[in-house]
N, C-alpha and C positions, 0 to 999 in steps of 0.2 A: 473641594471635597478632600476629608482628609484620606491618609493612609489605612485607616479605619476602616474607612466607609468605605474603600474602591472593593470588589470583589475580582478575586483571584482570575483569571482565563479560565474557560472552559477549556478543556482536553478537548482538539481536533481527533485524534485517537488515541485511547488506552488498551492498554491490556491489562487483566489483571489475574494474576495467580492461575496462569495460562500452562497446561500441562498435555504432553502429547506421548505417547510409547506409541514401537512399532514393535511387535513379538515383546520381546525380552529386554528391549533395550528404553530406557526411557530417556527420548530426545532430548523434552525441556520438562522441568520439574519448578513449577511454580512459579513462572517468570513475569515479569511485568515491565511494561514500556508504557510511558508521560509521551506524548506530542500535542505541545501548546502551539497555539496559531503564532506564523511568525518564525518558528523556530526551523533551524536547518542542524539535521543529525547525521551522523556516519554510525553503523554498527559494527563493530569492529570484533574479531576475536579469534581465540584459533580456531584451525580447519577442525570441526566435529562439534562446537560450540554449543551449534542451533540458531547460529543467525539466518542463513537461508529458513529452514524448518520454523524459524518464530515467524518469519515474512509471508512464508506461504502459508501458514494460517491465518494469519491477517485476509490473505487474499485471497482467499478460497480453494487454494490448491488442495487444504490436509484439513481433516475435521478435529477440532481440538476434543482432549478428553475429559477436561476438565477447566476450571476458568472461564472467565466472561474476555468478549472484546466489544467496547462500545466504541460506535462513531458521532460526533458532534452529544457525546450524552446518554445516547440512546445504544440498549444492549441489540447485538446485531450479528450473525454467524454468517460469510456468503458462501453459498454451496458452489459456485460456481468462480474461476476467475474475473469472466465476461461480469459475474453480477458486481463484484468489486470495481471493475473497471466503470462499470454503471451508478457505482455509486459515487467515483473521483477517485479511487483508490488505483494506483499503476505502479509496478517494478520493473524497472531496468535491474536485470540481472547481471553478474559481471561477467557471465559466461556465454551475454549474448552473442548472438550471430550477427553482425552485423552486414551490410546491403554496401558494399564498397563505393558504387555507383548515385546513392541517394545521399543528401545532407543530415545532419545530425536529427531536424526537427522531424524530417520524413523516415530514418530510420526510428525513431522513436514513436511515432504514434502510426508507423505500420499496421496496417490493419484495422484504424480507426482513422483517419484522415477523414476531418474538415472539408464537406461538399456544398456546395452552389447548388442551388435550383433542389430545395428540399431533400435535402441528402441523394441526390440521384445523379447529380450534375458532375462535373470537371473538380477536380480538388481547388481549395481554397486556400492557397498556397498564403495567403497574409494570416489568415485565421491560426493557420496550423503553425505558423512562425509565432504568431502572440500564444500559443499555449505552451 
């Protein structure tokens, strides 16, 4: 197949032309974010930027004002964190709290932890390591 013929990735998630104001102050003004499959990003910027504010619209934290976010394609808003975590979507914050006492895989997926016996059971301590 040539170069031609392959088609591009689909976008794991976009945003596009994603706008948010709080009162008076307008967070993010038209911004847009590419995540192709495969790909590993850092968001970087200064403090007041709207890299937090563009993440927690992604994930349901803040309801966008403007702008679409699609996932796999599909145009999709979550009202909810929980429904973002629902849909694969998860943020480690950098200001989390972390559990001193638990390992990295069980600080991380606290509160959703991998169970045996139909989600009712004992954690699944291999599972939760492959995620």
């Amino acid at each position: 197949m040539s170069q031609a013929e392959m088609k591009p990735p689909r976008p794991v998630v976009e945003m596009l032309d994603v706008s948010i104001t709080f009162g008076a102050v307008r967070a993010l003004d038209g911004v847009s974010l590419r995540l192709l499959p495969g790909e590993v990003h850092a968001l970087m910027g200064e403090n007041g930027a709207g890299k937090s504010t563009l993440i927690k619209a992604l994930t349901g934290v803040y309801t966008i004002d403007s702008g679409r976010v699609e996932i796999a394609g599909v145009e999709t808003q979550f009202a909810t964190p929980a429904a973002a975590q629902h849909a694969g979507i998860s943020t480690v914050y950098q200001e989390v709290n972390l559990v001193p006492n638990l390992t990295v895989a069980e600080n991380m997926l606290l509160g959703r932890e991998p169970r045996r016996l139909n989600g009712i059971g004992p954690i699944d301590r291999r599972a939760m390591n492959r995620r």
